[in-house]
N, C-alpha and C positions, 0 to 999 in steps of 0.2 A: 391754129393750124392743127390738126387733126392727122389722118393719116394720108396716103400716097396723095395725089392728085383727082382719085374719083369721086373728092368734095372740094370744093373748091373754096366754099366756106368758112372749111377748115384751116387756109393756110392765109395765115394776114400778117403784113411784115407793119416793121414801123419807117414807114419811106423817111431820108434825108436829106440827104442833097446828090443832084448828077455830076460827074466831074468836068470841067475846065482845064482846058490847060490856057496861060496867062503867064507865058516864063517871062515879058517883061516884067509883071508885075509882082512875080512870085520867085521868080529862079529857079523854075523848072520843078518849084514843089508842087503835087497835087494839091489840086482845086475844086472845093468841091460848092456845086450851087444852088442851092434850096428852089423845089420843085413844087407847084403849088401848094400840099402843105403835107408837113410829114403826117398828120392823121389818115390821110390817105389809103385804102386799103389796096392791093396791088392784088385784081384778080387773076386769077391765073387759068388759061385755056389747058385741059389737061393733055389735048391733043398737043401741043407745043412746047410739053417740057416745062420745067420751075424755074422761074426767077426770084431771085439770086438763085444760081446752083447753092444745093447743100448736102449735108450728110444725112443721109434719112434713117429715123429708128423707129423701126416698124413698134407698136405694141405691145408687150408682152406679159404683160399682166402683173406685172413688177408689186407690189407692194413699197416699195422704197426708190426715189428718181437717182441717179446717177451724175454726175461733173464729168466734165468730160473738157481739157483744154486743149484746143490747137495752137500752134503757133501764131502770134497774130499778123505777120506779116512784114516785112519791110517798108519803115515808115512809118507803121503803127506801134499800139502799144494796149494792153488789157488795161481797162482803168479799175478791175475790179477783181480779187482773185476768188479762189472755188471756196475757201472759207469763209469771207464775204456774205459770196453766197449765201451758203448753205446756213450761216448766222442767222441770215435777212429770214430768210423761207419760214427757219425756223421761230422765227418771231411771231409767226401767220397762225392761224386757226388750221388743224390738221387737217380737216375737211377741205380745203381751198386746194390742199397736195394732192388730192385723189385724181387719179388720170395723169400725173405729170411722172415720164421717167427718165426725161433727160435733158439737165439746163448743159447745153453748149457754151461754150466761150470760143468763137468760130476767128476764123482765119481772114481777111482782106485779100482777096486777089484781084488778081488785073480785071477778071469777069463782072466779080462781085462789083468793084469798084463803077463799075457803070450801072447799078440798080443797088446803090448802096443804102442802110439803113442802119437807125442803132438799135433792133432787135426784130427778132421775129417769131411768130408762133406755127408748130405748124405737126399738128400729127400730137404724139405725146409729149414734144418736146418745145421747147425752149431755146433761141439762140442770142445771144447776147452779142454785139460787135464791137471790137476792139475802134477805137479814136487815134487820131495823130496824134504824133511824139509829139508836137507841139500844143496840143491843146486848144489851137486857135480853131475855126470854120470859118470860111470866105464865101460871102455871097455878091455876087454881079446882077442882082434886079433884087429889088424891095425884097427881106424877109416876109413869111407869113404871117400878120397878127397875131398867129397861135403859138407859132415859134418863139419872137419876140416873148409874150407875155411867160407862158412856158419856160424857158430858158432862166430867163429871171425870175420864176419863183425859187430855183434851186441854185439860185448865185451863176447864175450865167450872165457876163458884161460886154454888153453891146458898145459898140463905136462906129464910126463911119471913117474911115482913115482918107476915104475919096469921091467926086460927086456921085461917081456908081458903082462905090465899096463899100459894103458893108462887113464888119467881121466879128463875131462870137468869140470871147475868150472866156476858157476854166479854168478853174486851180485844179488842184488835183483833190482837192476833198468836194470841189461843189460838182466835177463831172461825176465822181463815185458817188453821190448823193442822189443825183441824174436818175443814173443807171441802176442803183439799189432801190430806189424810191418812186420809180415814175417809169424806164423804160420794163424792168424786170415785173413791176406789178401791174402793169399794162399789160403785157403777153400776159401774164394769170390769169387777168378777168376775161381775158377769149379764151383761156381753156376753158373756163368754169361757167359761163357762158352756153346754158343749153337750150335756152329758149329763142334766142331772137335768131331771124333769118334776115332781113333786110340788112343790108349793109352799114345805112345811119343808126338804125338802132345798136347794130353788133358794136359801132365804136361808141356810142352814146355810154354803154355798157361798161367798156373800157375804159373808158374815162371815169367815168365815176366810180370805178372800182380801184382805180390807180389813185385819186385824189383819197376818196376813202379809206384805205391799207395802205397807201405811201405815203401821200404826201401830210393829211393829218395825222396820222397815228405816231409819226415820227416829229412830231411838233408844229407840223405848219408854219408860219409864216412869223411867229415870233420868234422860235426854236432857232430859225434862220438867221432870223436878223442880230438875233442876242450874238451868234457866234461868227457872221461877219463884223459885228462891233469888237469883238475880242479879241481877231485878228488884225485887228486895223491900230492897235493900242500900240 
C-alpha cells in the first residue's frame, strides 16, 4: 500500500473473515467467516473511497518509521505491542525499512468489521489489526486450504465443534507469533516490493518474503514444535 488511492497497487490488505451474526450459536458475539481466502488482494476503485476506512499518512521522507497505537476496540484486543514491534523490525536487514514510516496498531470498528483483515499495506505505512478477546475465529463454510495449513504452522488449532462449524483457536504466544512472523512481514514484502505489477505475482512476492524473514529465520517448523512440546509438559 503505497500512497492515496491514485495507485491502487499500492494498497493490499490481508482479507479475513466477513462477519456473521449467529447469536444462537454464539450469544450475540461477533462472528466472523472466512471469505475465499485471506491471500486475497482487495482492489480498490479510487473513485469509491478505501476499504477498510483508515488513517492515511502521506509520505514524508522520514528516515525513521513511527508506532502509532489506537485503541482497539470493543471486544478486541492488540495481540502484539509497539515494542514487539519495533523488536521484530529491528531484527530485519535495514534496507527492507527504507520507505516504511508508520506501522499502525489500528482500531476495529463497526465499518472495518465488515471488510475485516489482520493487516494491511498501504502508502508508507503498515497496519496491524487487533483479534478478539477470545482468541477463537468461527467459520460457517469450509476454511481456505491456505488458511488451514497457514494457521497451523504458527500454532493455530482447528476443530470442528458442528457439521457447519468450524473454529480457529490461539494462545496468546502463537497469535503474537502470527502477527510478528507472517502478517507484519507479509505487508513488508508489498512495501519492498518494486517490481511486480500483476496481482499473482505482487502476493507470490509476499509470500515468499514472509516465509523467508518470518517464518524461517525465526525457526520454522521445528522452533515450533520444540516449544509447543514444552508447553504441553
Amino acid at each position: 500500500m503505497t500512497q492515496p488511492m491514485t495507485t491502487p497497487r499500492n494498497s493490499r490488505s490481508r482479507p479475513r473473515q466477513h462477519p456473521i451474526r449467529n447469536d444462537n450459536a454464539n450469544r450475540g458475539r461477533r462472528i466472523r467467516e472466512h471469505a475465499k481466502s485471506r491471500r486475497a488482494i482487495s482492489r480498490r476503485n479510487p473513485g469509491r473511497g478505501f476499504d477498510p476506512p483508515e488513517d492515511r499518512h502521506d509520505a514524508t521522507g522520514a528516515s525513521k518509521y513511527r508506532i502509532i497505537v489506537r485503541p482497539p476496540g470493543s471486544g478486541y484486543r492488540h495481540i502484539v505491542t509497539a515494542d514487539q514491534v519495533r523488536d521484530r523490525l529491528g531484527e530485519l536487514p535495514e534496507r527492507f525499512l527504507g520507505g516504511l514510516e508508520v506501522v499502525q496498531l489500528s482500531r476495529m470498528t463497526r465499518k472495518k468489521h465488515r471488510y475485516p483483515c489482520y493487516g494491511l499495506h498501504w502508502g508508507c505505512a503498515i497496519y496491524l489489526y487487533p483479534f478478539d478477546e477470545s482468541l477463537e475465529e468461527h467459520f460457517y463454510r469450509p476454511p481456505a486450504p491456505a488458511l488451514v495449513t497457514e494457521a497451523r504452522m504458527f500454532g493455530g488449532r482447528w476443530d470442528q465443534p458442528g457439521a457447519e462449524h468450524w473454529r480457529l483457536r490461539w494462545t496468546e504466544s502463537s497469535a503474537r507469533d502470527f502477527v510478528l512472523n507472517n502478517v507484519l512481514i507479509h505487508e513488508l514484502g508489498h512495501l519492498n516490493d518494486r517490481r511486480n505489477t500483476n496481482y499473482t505475482d505482487q502476493e507470490r512476492f509476499a509470500e515468499w518474503f514472509a516465509i523467508e524473514y518470518g517464518y524461517r529465520r525465526t525457526g520454522g517448523r521445528r522452533r515450533r514444535q520444540s516449544e509447543q512440546k514444552r508447553r504441553h509438559r
